[in-house]
C-alpha positions as CSV (number, residue, x, y, z in Angstrom):
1,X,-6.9,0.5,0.4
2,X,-8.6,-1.9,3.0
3,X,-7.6,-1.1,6.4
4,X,-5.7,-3.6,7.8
5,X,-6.6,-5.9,10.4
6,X,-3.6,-7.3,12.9
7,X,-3.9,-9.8,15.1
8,X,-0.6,-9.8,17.5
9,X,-0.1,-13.0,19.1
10,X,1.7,-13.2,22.5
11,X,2.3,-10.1,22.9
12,X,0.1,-9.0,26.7
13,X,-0.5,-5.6,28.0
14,X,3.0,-3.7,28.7
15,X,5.6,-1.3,26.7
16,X,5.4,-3.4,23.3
17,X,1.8,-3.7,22.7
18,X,1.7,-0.3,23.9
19,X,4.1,0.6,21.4
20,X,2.5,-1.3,18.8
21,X,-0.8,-0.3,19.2
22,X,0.0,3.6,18.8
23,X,2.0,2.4,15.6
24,X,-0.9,0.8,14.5
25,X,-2.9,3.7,14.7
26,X,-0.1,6.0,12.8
27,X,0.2,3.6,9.9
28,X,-4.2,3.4,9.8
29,X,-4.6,0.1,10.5
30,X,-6.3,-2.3,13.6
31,X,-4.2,-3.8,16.3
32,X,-5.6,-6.8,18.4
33,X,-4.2,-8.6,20.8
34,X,-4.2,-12.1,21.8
35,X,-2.9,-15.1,23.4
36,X,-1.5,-18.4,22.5
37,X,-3.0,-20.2,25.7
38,X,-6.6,-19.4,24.2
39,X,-6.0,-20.7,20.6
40,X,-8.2,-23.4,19.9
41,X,-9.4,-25.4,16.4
42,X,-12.6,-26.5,15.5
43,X,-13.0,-29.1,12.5
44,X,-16.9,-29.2,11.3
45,X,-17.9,-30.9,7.5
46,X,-14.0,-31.1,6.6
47,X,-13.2,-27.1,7.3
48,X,-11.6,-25.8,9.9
49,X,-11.4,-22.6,11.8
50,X,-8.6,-21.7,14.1
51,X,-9.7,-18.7,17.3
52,X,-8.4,-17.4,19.9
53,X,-9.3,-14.6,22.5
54,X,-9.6,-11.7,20.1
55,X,-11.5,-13.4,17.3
56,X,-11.6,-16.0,14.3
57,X,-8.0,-15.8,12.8
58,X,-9.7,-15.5,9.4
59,X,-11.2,-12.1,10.5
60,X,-7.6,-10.9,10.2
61,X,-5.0,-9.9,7.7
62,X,-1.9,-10.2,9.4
63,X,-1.2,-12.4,12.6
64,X,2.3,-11.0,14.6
65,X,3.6,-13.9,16.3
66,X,4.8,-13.0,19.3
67,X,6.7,-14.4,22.5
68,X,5.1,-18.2,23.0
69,X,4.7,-18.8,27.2
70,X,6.1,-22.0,28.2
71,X,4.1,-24.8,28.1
72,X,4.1,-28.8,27.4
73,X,5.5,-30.6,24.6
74,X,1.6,-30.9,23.4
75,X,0.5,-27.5,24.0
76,X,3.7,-26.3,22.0
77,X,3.3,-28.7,19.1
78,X,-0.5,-27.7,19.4
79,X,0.0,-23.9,18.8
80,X,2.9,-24.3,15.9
81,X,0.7,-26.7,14.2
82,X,-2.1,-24.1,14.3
83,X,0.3,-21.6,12.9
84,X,1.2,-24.0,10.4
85,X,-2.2,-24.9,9.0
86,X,-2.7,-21.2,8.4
87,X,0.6,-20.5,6.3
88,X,-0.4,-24.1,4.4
89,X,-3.8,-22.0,3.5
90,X,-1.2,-19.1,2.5
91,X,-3.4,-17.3,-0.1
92,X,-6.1,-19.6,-0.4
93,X,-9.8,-18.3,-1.0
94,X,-12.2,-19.4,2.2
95,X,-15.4,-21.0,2.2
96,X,-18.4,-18.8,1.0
97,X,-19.8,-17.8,4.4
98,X,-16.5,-17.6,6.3
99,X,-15.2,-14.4,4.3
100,X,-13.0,-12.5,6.5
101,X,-13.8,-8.7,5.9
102,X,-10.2,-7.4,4.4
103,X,-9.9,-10.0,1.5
104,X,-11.5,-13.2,1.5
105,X,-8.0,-15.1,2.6
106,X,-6.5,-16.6,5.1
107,X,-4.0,-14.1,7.4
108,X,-0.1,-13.7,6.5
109,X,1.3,-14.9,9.8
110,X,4.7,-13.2,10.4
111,X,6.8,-14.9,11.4
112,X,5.9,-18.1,10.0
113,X,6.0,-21.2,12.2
114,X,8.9,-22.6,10.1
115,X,11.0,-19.3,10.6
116,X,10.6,-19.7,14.5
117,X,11.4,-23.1,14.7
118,X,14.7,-22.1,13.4
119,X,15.4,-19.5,15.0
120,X,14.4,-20.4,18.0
121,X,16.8,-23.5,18.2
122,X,20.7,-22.2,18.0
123,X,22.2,-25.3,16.7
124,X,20.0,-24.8,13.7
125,X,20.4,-21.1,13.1
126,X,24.0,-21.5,13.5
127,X,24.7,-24.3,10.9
128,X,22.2,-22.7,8.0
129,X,24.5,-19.1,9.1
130,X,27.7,-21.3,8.5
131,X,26.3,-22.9,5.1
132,X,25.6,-19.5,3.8
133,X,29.3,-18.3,4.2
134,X,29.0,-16.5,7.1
135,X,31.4,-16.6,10.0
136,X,30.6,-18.4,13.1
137,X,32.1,-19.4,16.6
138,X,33.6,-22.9,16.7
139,X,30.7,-24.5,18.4
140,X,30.0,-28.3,19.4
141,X,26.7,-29.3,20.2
142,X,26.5,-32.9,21.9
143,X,24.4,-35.3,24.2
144,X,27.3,-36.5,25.9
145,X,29.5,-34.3,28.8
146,X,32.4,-36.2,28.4
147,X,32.6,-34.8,24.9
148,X,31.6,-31.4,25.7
149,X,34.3,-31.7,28.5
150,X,36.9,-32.5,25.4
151,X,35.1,-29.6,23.2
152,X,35.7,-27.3,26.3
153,X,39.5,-28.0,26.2
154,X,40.1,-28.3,22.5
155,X,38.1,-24.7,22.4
156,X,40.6,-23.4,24.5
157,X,39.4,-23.9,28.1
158,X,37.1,-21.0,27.7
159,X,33.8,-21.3,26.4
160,X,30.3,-19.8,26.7
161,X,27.4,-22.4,27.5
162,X,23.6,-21.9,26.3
163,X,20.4,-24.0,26.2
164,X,19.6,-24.5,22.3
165,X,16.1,-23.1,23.0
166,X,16.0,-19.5,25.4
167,X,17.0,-15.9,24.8
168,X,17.3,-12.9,27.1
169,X,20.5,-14.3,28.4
170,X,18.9,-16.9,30.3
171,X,21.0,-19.9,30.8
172,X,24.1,-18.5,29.4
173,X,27.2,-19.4,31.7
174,X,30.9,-18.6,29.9
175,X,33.4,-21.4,31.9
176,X,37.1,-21.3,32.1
177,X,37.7,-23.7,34.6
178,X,37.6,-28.0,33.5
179,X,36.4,-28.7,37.3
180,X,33.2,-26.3,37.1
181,X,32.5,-27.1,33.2
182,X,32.9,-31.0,34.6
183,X,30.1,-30.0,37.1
184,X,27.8,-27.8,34.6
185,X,28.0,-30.4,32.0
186,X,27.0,-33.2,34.5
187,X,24.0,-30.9,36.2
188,X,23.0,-30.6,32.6
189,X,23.5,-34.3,31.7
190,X,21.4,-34.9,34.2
191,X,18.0,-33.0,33.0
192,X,18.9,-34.5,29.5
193,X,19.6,-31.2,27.9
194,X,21.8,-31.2,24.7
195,X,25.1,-29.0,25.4
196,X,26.2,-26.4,23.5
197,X,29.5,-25.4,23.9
198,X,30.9,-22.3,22.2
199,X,34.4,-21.3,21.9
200,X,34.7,-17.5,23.6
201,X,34.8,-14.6,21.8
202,X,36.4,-11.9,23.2
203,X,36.8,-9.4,24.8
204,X,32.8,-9.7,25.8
205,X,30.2,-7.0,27.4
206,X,29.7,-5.7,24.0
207,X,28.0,-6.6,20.4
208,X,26.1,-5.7,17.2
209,X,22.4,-6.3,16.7
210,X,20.9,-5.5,12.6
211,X,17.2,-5.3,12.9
212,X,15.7,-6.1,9.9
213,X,12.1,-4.8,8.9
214,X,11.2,-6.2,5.7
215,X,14.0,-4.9,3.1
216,X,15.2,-2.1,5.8
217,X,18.5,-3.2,8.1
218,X,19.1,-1.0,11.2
219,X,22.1,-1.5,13.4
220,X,22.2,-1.1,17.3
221,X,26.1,-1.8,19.1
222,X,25.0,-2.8,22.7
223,X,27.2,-2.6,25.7
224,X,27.3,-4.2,28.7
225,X,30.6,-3.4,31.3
226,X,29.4,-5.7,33.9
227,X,28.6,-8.4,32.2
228,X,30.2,-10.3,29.3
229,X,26.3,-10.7,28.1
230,X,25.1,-7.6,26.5
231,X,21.4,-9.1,26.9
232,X,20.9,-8.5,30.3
233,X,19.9,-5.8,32.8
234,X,22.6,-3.6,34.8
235,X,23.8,-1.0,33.5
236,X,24.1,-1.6,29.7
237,X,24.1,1.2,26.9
238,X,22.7,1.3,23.2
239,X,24.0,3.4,20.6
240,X,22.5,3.5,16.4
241,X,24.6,3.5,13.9
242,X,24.4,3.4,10.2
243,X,24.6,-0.2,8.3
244,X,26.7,-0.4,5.7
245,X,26.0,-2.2,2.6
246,X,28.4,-5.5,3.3
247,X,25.9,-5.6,7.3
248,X,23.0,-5.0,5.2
249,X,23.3,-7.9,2.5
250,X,24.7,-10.3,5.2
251,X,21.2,-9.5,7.7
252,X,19.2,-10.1,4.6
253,X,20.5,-13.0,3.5
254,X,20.5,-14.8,6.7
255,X,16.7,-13.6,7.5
256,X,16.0,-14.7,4.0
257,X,17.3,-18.2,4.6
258,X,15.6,-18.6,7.7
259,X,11.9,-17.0,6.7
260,X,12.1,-13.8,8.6
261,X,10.2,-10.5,7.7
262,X,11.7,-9.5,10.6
263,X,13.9,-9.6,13.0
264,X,17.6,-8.9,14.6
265,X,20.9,-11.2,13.7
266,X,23.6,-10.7,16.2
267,X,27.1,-10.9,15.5
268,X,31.0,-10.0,17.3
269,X,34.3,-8.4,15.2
270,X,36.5,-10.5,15.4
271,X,39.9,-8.8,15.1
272,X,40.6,-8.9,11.3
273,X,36.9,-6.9,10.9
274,X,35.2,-10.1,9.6
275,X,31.6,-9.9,11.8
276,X,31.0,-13.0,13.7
277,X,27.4,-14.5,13.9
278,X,26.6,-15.6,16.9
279,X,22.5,-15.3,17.1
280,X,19.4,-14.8,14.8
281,X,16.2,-13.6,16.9
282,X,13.0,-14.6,15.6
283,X,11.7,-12.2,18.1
284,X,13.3,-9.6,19.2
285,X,12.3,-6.7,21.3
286,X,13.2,-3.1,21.3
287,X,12.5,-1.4,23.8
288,X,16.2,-0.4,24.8
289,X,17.1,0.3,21.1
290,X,14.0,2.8,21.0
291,X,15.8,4.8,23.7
292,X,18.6,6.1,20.7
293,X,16.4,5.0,17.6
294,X,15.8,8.1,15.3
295,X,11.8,6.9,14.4
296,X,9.6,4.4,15.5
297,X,10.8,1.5,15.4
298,X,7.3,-0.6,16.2
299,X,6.4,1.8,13.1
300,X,8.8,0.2,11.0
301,X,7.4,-3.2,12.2
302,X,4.4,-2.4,11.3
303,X,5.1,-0.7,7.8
304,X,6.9,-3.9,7.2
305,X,4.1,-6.3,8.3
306,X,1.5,-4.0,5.7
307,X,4.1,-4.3,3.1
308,X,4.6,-8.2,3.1
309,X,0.7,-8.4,3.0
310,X,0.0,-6.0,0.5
311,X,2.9,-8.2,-1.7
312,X,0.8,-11.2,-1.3
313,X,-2.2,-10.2,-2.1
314,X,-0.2,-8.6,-5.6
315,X,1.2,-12.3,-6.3
């Protein structure tokens, strides 16, 4: 079999692409890295080829897409649609003369643009969750803060509030007071963000995350007792444990709806032992679950990414 080639977008120098880079070279294949501020097209007698810092996208099999850096409303569109023009190519033979070395097609990009997109954006993780059965936290999303100011109180005057697009934590305020949601909604009004305002699920400072890899489900319960968000530094815990068959089918179904190969869906028990969705994560990072994992998990990742590939090329 053809060593693979990955290309792993976004990623930088620190622990990840550390940890990548010796899975990489477990599972026999090529890790590059590069980043999304250097991706450029070029269009030249109706063909185009998409590059960046560590080569000609063709060159590779599989591109891991990575944490995108903040940037403008063009150079994000700009760097999805560059994504996007590779998955429409999805399988397709190239040009004679612009072989890549590992196959003659274009790479399998993982995640797809489309699955980030969703991800990324709560409101619409949340609603395809809800469609597929799943339970979900009441939740209104509005442009307006006198309505979120009425979603506050019909929610029961305590409710967690989060910027549709973010992660890490960042952003996240839980309000129990109408004065200070008043004040929160308006500061927010004011930059023209969308609120999103999520009835509380208590009793906070703890959670359960089910990494998916491909077809395999892992499950993580994180604790945080000094903050209601388990997501943040100070003090919080991991600990493994083993995914039943009910998590498992639920994580695959909802990373199946949204595109993912992988990544982690996030959920609460509520108190009749029904799991509560709260997030999906497009792209998460592990470097806290490694700490009580019993492999590798960037090894799984990896294993994961070959596997997808080597399913493509089969179809």
């Amino acid at each position: 079999m053809t060593r693979k080639r990955i290309l792993a977008l976004g990623t930088g120098q620190g622990w990840h692409s550390t940890a990548l880079q010796q899975a990489c070279a477990a599972c026999q294949c090529d890790l590059h890295l590069g980043s999304y501020e250097s991706m450029k097209s070029v269009i030249r007698s109706g063909r185009v080829e998409s590059i960046c810092d560590a080569g000609t996208f063709s060159d590779f099999d599989i591109v891991l897409t990575r944490t995108m850096p903040i940037g403008s409303f063009e150079q994000i569109t700009f760097r999805l649609a560059m994504l996007h023009e590779l998955c429409e190519g999805f399988g397709s033979k190239v040009e004679p003369g612009e072989e890549s070395p590992s196959g003659c097609v274009k790479p399998l990009v993982v995640n797809a643009p489309r699955a980030l997109e969703l991800a990324i954006d709560k409101f619409a993780t949340l609603s395809r969750v809800a469609k597929l059965g799943f339970r979900v936290p009441d939740t209104t999303v509005t442009q307006s803060r006198s309505e979120a100011l009425d979603a506050f109180r019909s929610l029961g005057g305590d409710c967690v509030v989060k910027p549709i697009f973010g992660g890490e934590g960042r952003g996240v305020m839980r309000l129990r007071d109408a004065e200070l949601a008043w004040s929160v909604f308006a500061a927010l009004d004011r930059v023209d963000s969308v609120l999103y305002v999520q009835q509380f699920q208590p009793p906070g400072g703890s959670d359960n995350r089910l990494f998916v890899m491909g077809d395999e489900v892992f499950g993580i319960k994180r604790v945080n007792p000094n903050d209601f968000r388990t997501n943040v530094a100070g003090g919080g815990t991991c600990t493994w444990f083993d995914v039943n068959e009910t998590q498992r089918e639920m994580a695959l179904s909802i990373c199946n709806e949204l595109g993912l190969v992988y990544g982690a869906v996030d959920y609460l028990l509520s108190d009749d032992g029904i799991p509560c969705v709260i997030e999906v994560n497009a792209i998460p990072g592990w470097k806290g679950a490694q700490t009580v994992a019993p492999f590798s998990i960037a090894e799984k990742i990896i294993s994961a990414l070959i596997d997808a590939a080597d399913k493509r090329v089969m179809a």
